[in-house]
C-alpha positions in Angstrom: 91.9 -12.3 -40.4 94.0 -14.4 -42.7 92.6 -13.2 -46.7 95.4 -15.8 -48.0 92.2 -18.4 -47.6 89.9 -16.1 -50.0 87.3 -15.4 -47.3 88.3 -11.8 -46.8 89.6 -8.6 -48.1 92.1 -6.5 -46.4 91.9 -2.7 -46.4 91.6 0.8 -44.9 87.9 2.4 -45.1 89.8 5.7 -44.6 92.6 7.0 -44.1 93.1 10.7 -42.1 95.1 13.8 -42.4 96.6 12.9 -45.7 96.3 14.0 -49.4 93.2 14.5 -50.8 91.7 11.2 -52.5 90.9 11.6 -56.3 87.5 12.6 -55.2 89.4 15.8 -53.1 88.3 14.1 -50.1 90.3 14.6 -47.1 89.3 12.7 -43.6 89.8 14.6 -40.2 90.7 12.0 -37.4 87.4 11.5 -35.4 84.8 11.6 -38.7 83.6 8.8 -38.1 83.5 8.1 -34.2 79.4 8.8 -33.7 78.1 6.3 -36.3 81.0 4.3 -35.5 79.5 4.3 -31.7 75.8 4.1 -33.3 76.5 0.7 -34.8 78.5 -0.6 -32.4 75.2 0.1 -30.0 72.9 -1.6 -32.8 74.8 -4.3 -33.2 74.8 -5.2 -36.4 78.1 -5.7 -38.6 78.6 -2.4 -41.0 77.9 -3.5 -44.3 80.9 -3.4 -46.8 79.6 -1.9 -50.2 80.8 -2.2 -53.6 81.5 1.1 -55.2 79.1 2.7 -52.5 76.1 1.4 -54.2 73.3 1.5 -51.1 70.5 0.6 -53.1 71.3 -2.7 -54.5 71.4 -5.3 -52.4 73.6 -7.4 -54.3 76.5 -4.7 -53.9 76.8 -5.6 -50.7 79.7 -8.2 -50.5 80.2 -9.1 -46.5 81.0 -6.7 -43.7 83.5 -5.2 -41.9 85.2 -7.7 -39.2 87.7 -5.1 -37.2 
């Protein structure tokens, strides 16, 4: 995905085994990997949410490409 053309945003979801977030959130390898497989078998793109808001519709802003 080229972002230079301002159709896209570039960014990790996650990131694994590291320092906890500011939240004290820390992501094992593998989290992920069932729902991962559970959309992939929907097939519907995963939404990408502003500031995890799930209950306004307008927060969400496109979805995830790769």
């Amino acid at each position: 995905m080229d972002v230079a053309d301002g159709g896209g945003v570039m960014g990790y979801a996650a990131t694994f085994d590291r320092e906890p977030d500011c939240y004290g959130d820390v992501i094992a390898p593998g989290a992920f990997a069932d729902s991962l497989e559970r959309w992939g078998k929907v097939g519907k793109p995963i939404p990408l949410l502003y500031g995890h808001n799930t209950q306004d519709p307008r927060y969400n802003i496109g979805a995830v490409t790769e």
